[in-house]
N, C-alpha and C positions, 0 to 999 in steps of 0.2 A: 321091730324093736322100738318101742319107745324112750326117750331119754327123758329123765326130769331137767327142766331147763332151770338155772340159776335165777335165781330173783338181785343178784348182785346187777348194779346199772351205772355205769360210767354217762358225763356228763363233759362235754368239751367242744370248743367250740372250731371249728373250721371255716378257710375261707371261700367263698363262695362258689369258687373255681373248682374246687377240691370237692365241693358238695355235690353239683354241678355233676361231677366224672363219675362218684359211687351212685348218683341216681339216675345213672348212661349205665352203672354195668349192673345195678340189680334190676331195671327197667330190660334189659336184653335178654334177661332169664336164666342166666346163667345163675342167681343168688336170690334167693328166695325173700331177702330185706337186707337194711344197712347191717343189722346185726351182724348176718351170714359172713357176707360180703367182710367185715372187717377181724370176724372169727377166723375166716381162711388168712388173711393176713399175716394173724400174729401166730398162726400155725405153722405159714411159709417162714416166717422169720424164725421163728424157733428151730425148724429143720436146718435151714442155714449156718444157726450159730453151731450146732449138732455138726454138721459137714465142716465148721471152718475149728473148732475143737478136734476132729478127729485129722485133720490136715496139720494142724498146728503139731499133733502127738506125732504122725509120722514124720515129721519135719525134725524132731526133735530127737528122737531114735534114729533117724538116720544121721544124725549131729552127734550121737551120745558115744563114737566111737569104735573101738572093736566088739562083736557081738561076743556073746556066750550063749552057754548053753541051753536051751529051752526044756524046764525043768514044771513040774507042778507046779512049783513053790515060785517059777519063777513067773507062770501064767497069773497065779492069784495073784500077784503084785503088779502086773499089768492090768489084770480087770479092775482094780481096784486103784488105780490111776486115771485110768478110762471113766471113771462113774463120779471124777472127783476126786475120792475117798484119802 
């Protein structure tokens, strides 16, 4: 499969030590260029905030008391907490 790659390009500067480490690990082959390499990054990060929002909800349901019933009506308002909404 081919993907159309964005033509959007970020510009920033780092310091030397930093540059240094991503041209150690796209250099090892793990990462095909610095792009790759800082795409998996903010990917990792995103899964994270993803895992510490779904910790935070149960953290919070299990704060929010005595339970009730588990009803349709009361699942759509759980998905629909989950996604933000």
């Amino acid at each position: 499969m081919i993907r159309a790659m964005s033509k959007n390009t970020m510009s920033f500067a780092l310091p030397d030590a930093l540059r240094a480490y991503i041209d150690q690990r796209v250099q090892s082959g793990q990462y095909g260029n610095t792009s790759e390499y800082l795409r998996e990054l903010v990917r990792r990060d995103q899964d994270e905030q993803a895992r510490k929002r779904l910790r935070d909800l149960i953290e919070e349901g299990l704060n929010s008391g005595v339970g009730r019933t588990f009803t349709p009506e009361v699942a759509m308002e759980l998905r629909q907490r989950a996604l933000g909404n």
